[in-house]
Residue, then its C-alpha position, 0 to 999 in steps of 0.5 A: x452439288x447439293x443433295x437435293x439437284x443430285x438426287x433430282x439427276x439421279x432419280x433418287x427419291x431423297x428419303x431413300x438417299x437419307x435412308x441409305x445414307x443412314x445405314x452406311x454411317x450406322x456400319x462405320x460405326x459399328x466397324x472397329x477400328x484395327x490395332x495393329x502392332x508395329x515392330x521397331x527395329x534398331x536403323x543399322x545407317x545413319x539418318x539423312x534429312x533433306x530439305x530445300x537443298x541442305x542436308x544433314x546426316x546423323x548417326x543412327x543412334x541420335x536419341x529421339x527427343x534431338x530428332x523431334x527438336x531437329x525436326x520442329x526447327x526445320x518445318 
């Protein structure tokens, strides 16, 4: 639906949509994304990837560039 028929359903006056419209992307702005730290812990199991009936099992301790190349030839 296109601003104009929804504000027509609504009995919104279209500058007044504008207007609002404006001031909720002017506080998504000035909002300030969250950082937030993320503890890794060591896996104490073995990996397990499924995918379309095939399993693979690793051992925890596989290094992360075998995991990622792993990853990119089955997706």
């Amino acid at each position: 639906m296109i601003v104009t028929a929804f504000c027509a359903k609504k009995g919104i006056n279209l500058k007044t949509y504008y207007y609002r419209l404006r001031k909720v992307r002017e506080q998504c702005v000035e909002a300030k994304p969250a950082i937030v730290p993320v503890a890794i812990h060591s896996a104490t199991s073995d990996i397990r990837i499924e995918k379309n009936g095939l399993q693979i099992s690793l051992p925890a301790d596989v290094s992360t560039e075998t995991l990622i190349r792993l990853i990119h030839e089955l997706y």
